[in-house]
C-alpha positions as CSV (number, residue, x, y, z in Angstrom):
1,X,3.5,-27.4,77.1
2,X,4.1,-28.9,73.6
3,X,1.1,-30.2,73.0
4,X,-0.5,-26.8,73.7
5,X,2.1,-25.5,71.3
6,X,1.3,-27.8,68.7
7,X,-2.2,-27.3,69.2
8,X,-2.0,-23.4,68.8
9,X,0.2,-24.3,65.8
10,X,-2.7,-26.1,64.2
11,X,-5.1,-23.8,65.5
12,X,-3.1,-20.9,63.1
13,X,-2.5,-23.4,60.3
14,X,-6.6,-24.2,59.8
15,X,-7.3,-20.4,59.8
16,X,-4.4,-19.4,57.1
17,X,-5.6,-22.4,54.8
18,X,-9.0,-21.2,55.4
19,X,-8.3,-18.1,54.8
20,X,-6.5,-18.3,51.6
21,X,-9.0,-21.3,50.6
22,X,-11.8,-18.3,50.8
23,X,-9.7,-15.4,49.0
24,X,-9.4,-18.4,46.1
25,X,-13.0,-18.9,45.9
26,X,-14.1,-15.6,46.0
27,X,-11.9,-14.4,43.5
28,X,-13.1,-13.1,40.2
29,X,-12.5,-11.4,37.2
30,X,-14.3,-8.4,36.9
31,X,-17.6,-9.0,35.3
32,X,-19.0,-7.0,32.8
33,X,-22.2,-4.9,33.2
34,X,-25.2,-5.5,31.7
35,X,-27.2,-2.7,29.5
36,X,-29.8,-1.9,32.2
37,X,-32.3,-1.4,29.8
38,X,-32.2,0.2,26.0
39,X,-29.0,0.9,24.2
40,X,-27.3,4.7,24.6
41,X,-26.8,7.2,21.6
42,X,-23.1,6.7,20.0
43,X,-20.7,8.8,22.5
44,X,-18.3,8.9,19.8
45,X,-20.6,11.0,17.4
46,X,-19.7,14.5,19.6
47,X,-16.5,13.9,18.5
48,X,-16.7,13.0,15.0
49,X,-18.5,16.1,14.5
50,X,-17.0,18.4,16.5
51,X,-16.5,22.0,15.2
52,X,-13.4,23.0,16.4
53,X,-12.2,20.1,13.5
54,X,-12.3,21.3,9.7
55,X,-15.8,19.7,8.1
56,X,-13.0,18.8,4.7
57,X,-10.9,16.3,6.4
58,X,-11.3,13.4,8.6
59,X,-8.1,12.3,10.2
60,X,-7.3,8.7,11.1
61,X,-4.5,7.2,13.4
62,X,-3.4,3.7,14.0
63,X,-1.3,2.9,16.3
64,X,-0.1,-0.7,16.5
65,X,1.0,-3.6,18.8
66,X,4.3,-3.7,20.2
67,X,5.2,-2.8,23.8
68,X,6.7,0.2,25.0
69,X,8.3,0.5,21.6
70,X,5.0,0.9,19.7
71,X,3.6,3.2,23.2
72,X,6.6,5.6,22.5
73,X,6.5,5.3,18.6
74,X,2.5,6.6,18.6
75,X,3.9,9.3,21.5
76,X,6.0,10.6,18.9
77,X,4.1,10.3,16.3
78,X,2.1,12.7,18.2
79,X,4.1,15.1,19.2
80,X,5.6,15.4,15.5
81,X,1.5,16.3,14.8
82,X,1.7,18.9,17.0
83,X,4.8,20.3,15.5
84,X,2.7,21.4,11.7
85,X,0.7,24.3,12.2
86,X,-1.8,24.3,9.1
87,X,-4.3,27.0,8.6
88,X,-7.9,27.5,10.4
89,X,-10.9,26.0,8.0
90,X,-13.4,28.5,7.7
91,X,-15.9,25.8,9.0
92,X,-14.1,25.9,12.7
93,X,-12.9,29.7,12.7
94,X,-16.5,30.6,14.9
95,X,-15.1,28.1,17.4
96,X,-11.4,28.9,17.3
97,X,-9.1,31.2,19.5
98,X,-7.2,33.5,17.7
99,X,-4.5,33.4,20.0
100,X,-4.3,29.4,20.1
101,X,-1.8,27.7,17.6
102,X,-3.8,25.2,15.2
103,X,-2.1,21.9,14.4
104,X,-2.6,19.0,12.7
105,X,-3.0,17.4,16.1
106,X,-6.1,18.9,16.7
107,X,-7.6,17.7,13.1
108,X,-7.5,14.2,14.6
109,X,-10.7,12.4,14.6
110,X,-10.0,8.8,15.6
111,X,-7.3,6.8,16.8
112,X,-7.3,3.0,16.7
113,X,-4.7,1.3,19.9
114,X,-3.7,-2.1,19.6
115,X,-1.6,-3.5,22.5
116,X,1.4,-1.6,23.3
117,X,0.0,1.1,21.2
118,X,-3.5,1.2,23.4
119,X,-1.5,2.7,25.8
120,X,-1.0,6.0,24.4
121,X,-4.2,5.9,22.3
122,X,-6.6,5.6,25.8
123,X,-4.1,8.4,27.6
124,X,-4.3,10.6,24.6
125,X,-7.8,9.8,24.3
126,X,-8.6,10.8,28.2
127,X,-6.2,13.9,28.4
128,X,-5.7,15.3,25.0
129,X,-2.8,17.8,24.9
130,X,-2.4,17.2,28.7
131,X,-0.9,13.9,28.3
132,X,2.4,16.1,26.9
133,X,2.9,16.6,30.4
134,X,3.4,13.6,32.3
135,X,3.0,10.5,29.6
136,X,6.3,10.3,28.9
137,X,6.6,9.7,33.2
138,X,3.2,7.9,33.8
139,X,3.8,5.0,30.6
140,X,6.3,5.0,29.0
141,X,9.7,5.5,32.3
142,X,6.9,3.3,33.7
143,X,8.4,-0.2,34.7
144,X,5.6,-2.1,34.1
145,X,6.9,-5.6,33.2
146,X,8.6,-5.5,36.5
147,X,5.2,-4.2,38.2
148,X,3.2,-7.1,36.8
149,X,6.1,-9.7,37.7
150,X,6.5,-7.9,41.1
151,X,2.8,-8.8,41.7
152,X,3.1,-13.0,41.0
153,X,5.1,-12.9,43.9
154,X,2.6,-11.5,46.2
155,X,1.3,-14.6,48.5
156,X,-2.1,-12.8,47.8
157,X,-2.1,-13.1,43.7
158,X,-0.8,-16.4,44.4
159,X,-3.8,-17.4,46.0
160,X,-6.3,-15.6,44.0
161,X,-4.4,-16.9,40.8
162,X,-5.5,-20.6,41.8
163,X,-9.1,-19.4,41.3
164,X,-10.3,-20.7,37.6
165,X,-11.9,-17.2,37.8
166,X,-8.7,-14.8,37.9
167,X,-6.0,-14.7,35.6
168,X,-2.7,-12.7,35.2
169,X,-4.7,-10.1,33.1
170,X,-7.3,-9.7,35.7
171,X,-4.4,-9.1,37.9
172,X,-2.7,-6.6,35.6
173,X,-5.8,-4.9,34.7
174,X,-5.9,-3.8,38.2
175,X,-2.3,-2.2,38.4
176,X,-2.6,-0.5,35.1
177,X,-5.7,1.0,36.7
178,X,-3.5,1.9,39.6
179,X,-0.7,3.5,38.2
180,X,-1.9,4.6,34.7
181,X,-6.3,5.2,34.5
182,X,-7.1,5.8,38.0
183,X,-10.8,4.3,37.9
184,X,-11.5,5.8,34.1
185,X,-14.3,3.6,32.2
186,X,-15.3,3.3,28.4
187,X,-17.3,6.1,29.0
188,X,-15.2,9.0,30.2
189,X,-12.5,7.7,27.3
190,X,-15.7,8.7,24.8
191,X,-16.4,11.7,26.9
192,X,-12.5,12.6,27.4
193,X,-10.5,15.7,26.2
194,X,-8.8,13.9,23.1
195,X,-10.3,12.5,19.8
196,X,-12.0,9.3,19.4
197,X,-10.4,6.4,20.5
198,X,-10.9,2.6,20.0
199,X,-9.2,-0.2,21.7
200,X,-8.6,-3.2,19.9
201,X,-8.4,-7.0,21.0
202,X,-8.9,-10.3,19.6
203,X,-12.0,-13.0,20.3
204,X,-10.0,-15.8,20.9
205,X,-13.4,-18.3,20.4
206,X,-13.0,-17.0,16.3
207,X,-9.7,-15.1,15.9
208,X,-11.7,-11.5,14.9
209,X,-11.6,-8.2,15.9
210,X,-12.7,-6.9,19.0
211,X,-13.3,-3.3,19.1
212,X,-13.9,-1.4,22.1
213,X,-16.9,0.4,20.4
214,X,-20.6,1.0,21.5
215,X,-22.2,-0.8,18.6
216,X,-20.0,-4.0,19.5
217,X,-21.4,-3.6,23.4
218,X,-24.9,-3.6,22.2
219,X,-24.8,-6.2,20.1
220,X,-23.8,-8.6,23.9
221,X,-26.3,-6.0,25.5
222,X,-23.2,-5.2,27.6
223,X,-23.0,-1.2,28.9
224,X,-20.0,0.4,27.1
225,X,-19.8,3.3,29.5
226,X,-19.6,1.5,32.5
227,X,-16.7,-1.0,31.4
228,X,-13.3,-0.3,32.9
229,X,-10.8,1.6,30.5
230,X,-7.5,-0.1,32.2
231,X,-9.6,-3.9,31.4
232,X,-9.6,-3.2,27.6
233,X,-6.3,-2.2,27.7
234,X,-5.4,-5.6,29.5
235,X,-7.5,-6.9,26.9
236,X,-5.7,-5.6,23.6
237,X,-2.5,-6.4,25.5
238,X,-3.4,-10.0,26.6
239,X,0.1,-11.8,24.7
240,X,-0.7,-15.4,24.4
241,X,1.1,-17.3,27.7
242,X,2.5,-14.5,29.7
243,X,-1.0,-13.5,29.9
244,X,-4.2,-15.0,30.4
245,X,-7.3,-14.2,28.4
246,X,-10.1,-11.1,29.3
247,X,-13.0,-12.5,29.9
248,X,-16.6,-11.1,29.0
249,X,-19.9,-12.1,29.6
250,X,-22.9,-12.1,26.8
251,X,-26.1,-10.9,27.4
252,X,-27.0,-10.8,23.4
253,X,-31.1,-10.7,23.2
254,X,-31.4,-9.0,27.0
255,X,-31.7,-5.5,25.6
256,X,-33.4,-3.2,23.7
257,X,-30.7,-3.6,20.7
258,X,-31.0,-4.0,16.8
259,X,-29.4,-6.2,14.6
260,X,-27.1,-3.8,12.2
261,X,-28.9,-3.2,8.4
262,X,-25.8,-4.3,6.8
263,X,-25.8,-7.6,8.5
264,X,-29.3,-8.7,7.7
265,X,-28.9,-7.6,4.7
266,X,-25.5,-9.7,3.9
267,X,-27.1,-12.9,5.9
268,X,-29.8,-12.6,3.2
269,X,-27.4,-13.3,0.3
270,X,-24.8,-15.7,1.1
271,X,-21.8,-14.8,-0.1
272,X,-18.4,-17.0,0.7
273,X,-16.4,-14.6,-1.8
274,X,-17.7,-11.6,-0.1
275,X,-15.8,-9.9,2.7
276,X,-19.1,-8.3,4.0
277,X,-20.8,-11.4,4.1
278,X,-17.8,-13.1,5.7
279,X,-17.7,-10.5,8.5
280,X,-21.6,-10.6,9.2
281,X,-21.7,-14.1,9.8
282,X,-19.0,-13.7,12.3
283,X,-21.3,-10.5,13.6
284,X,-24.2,-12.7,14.6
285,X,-21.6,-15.3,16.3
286,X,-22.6,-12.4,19.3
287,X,-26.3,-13.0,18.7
288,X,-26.1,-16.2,19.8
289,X,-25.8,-16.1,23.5
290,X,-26.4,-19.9,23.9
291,X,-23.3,-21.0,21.9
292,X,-21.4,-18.4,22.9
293,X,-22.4,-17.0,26.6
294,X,-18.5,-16.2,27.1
295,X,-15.9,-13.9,25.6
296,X,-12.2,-14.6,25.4
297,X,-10.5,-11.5,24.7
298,X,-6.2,-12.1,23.8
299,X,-4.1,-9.3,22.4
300,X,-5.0,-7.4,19.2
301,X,-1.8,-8.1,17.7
302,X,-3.2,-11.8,16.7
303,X,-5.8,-10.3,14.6
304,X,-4.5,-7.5,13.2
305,X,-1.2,-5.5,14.9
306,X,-2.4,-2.4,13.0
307,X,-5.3,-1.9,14.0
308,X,-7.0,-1.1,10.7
309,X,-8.5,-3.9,9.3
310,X,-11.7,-3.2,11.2
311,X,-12.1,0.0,9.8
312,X,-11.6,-1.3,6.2
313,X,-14.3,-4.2,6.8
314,X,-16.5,-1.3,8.0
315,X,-15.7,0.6,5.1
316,X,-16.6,-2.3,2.7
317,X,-19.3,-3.6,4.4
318,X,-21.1,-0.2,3.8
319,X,-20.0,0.1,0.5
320,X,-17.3,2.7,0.1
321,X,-15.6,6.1,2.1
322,X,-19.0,8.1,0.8
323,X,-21.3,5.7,2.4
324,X,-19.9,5.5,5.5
325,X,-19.5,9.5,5.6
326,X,-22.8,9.8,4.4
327,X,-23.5,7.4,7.3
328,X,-21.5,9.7,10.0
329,X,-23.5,12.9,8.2
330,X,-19.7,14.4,7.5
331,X,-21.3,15.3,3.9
332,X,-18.7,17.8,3.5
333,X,-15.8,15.5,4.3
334,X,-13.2,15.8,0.7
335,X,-10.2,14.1,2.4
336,X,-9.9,10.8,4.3
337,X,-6.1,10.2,5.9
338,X,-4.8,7.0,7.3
339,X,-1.7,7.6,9.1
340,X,-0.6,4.0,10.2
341,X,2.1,3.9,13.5
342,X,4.0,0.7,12.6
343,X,6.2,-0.7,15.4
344,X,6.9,-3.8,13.7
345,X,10.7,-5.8,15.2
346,X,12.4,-7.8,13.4
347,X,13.4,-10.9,15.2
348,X,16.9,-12.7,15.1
349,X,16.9,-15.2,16.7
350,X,20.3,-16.8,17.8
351,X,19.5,-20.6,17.1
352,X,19.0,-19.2,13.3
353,X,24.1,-19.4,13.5
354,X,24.1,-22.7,15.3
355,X,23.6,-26.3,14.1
356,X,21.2,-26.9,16.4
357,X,17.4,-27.9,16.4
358,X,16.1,-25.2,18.3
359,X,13.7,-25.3,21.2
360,X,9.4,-25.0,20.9
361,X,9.9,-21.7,23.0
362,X,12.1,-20.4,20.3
363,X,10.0,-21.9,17.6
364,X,6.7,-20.2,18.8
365,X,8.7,-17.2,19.3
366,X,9.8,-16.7,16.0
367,X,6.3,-18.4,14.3
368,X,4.5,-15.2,15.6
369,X,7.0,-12.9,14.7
370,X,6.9,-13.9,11.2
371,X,2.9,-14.5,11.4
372,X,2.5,-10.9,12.0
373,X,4.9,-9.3,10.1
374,X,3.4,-11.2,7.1
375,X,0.2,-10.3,7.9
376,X,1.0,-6.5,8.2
377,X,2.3,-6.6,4.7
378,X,-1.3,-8.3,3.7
379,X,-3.1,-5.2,5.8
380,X,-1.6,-2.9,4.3
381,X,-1.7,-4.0,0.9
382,X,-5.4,-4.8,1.6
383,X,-6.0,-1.2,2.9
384,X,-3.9,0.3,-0.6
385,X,-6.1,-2.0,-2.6
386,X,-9.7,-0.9,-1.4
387,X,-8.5,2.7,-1.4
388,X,-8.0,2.4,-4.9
389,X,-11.4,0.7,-5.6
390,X,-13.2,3.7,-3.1
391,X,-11.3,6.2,-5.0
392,X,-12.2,4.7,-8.4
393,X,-15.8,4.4,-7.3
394,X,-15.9,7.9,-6.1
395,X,-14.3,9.3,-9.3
396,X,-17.5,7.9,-11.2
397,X,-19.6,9.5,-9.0
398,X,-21.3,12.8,-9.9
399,X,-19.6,14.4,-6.3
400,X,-16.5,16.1,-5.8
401,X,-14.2,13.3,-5.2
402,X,-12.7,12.4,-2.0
403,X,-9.1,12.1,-2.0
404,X,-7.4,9.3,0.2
405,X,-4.1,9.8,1.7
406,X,-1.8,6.8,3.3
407,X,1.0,7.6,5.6
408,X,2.7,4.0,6.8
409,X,5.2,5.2,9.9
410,X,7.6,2.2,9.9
411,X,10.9,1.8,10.5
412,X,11.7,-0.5,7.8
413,X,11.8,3.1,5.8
414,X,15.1,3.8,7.7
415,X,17.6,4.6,4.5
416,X,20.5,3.4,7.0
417,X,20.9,0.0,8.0
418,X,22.8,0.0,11.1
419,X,19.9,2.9,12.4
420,X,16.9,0.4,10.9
421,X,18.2,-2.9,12.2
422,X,18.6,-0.7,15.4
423,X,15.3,0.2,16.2
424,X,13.9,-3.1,14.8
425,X,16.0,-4.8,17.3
426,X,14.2,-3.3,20.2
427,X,12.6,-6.0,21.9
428,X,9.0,-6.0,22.6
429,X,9.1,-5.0,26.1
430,X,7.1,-3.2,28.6
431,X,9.4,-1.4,30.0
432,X,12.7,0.2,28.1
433,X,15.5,2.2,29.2
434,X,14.7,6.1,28.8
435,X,17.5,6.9,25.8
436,X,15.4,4.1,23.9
437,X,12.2,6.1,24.6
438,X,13.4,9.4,23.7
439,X,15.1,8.0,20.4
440,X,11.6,6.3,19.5
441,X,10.3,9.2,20.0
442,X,12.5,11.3,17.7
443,X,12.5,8.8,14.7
444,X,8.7,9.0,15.0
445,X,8.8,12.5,13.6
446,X,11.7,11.6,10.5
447,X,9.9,8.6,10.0
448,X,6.6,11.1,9.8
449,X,8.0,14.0,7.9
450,X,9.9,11.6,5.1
451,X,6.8,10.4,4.0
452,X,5.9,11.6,0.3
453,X,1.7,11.1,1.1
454,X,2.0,13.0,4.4
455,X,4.0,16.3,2.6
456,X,1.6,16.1,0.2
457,X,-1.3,16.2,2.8
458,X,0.2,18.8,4.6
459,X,1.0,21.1,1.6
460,X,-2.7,20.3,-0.1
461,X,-3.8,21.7,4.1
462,X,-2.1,25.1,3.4
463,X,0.5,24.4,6.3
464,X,4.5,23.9,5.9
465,X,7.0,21.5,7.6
466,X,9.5,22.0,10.3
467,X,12.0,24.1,9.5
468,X,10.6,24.8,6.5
């Protein structure tokens, strides 16, 4: 009788190893399709010229890296948009409903997400004004931290996390699909309700940008449309340790796509001072599928938490605003607007009272706090900088000039201490109590409205403040 026992015992144990020995072979991050055969039209261009925006101004959000706090920071920076009712151009009158209220929300032509700030950008992107319904609910009351830690005790995860092929962001990617994107891909974010939207990583292999665009896809011959939303929101949220790198496959020189002008062009005359040149050699690091057949995709936040430094290089590499709007055939475009969503903490670390020799944890901790706060200080400089330079440019020109307006939303602009060190002690988290969420939301609008450039944009628009 015990020896049949044992046997039956065994019997069970070779079919469970088995069993989870074959769910760890077989499991694999999502691959990324292949361009089946020549690269698609830009799905972003319906957007950028849509008539229902005014032809005079071309509105850009960036919304930056920072967990819940940045998600519910962009949210109401949002809602605070939606809030100024300006006046109908009378290039989108023909398309407008007199009975509808116009805001500046709808003027929106782009929004850039990194990390905790993709969040909102993707659900506004897919929804639009619909996302006032149930974001709030669906994200941000959203326990996600717990979710994700809730999962590495699964026996399942365990066993598929053994696999060298599935990581803790393929594993993520799959419950923010669950709970937050429901099966939505690249394509219906360019096809969605909302303005355009790009998702921002980093490429791990040469610590640049990676934007979730349809010239970037072509260029790995990879198809944009068909690439899952809720895996380049993994991507742009991918922190270093917690979570494990997004991987991508390159299929450069399998398709029918081009090499950009402005990069064969900046190839041809080696530059190391230029900026252009500097970002086309790190363009054709794509091109070259033998050296680099993989892509490691981490979070945004280590190449740039704001999210605009890929729209300045684009800016630059084609020359200045005109070029590019020349580019985008928005010929009639007289005012460019950067409105920058800056969740940015500030870090004290306990160690920094005691004398003691803190921990590496610690260390690394506070390294990349300071690393990106330093760095968002250099962004935004940078952006001020080339602003000035397009501006001056433009001036010369024999055009009507195009005036450039710069709204940074941070809460180092807090006048009272206790409130600023308040909100910039709000850890970076993906999940936050709701009285934390509402008061992010409601400083997003002060933070908004106390800006000099935005009041200035909005009484140059013809429209009038809150309460005003």
């Amino acid at each position: 009788m015990r020896r049949t026992a044992v046997s039956s015992l065994l019997k069970v144990s070779i079919v469970v190893i088995g069993f989870l020995s074959l769910v760890s072979c077989t499991a694999h991050y999502a691959v990324n399709p292949k361009l089946d055969f020549k690269v698609r039209e830009n799905p972003f261009r319906d957007k950028l010229e849509s008539p229902t925006k005014s032809d005079e101004l071309f509105l850009i959000l960036a919304f930056s890296g920072g967990g819940t706090r940045a998600a519910s920071l962009s949210y109401g920076v949002l809602e605070a948009l939606d809030r100024i009712e300006i006046p109908v151009s009378k290039t989108t009158q023909a398309s407008h409903e007199a009975s509808s209220r116009h805001t500046l929300l709808d003027e929106v032509d782009l929004i850039t997400g990194v990390s905790g700030g993709s969040f909102t950008a993707a659900y506004f992107g897919l929804h639009a004004r619909n996302a006032f319904r149930d974001f709030k609910e669906t994200v941000l009351l959203q326990n996600l931290q717990s979710g994700l830690i809730g999962g590495l005790f699964n026996p399942v995860n365990w066993v598929r996390l053994w696999s060298p092929h599935f990581g803790r962001s393929d594993m993520a990617q799959e419950y923010y699909d669950r709970k937050i994107f429901h099966g939505a891909t690249l394509g219906d974010l360019a096809n969605g309700k909302g303005p355009a939207v790009i998702i921002l990583a980093t490429d791990a292999n040469d610590g640049i940008v990676f934007p979730f665009i349809p010239s970037q896809f072509a260029l790995i011959c990879s198809d944009f449309e068909k690439f899952p939303l809720a895996r380049a929101v993994a991507a742009s949220a991918a922190f270093p340790g917690p979570l494990t790198p997004i991987v991508l496959k390159n299929y450069a020189g399998q398709c029918h796509s081009r090499v950009p002008a402005w990069v064969t062009n900046a190839l041809a005359k080696p530059d190391p001072a230029s900026r252009t040149y500097q970002k086309a050699v790190m363009t054709r690091t794509y091109l070259e599928r033998d050296a680099k057949p993989y892509i490691h995709l981490i979070d945004g936040g280590v190449s740039d938490n704001l999210g605009i430094r890929g729209i300045i290089e684009t800016i630059a590499a084609h020359g200045g605003i005109r070029d590019v709007i020349k580019d985008e055939r928005l010929a009639r475009t007289r005012r460019v607007v950067f409105i920058i969503v800056d969740a940015q903490a500030q870090d004290k670390p306990r160690w920094r009272l005691l004398d003691e020799i803190p921990g590496l944890a610690a260390v690394l901790g506070a390294s990349s706090t300071i690393m990106v706060n330093k760095y968002n200080y250099e962004t935004m400089d940078l952006l001020r900088r080339y602003a000035q330079d397009w501006a001056d440019k433009d001036a010369a020109s024999d055009d009507k000039p195009i005036e450039i307006y710069i709204t940074h939303v941070t809460f180092a602009s807090l006048p009272d201490k206790a409130q600023r060190e308040y909100f910039q002690g709000i850890p970076t988290a993906l999940t936050l109590p709701e009285d934390q969420v509402d008061k992010l939301r409601e400083v997003a609008g002060k933070l908004l409205y106390s800006e000099e450039s935005f009041n200035r944009l909005v009484t140059d628009l013809g429209g009038k403040m809150p309460g005003s």
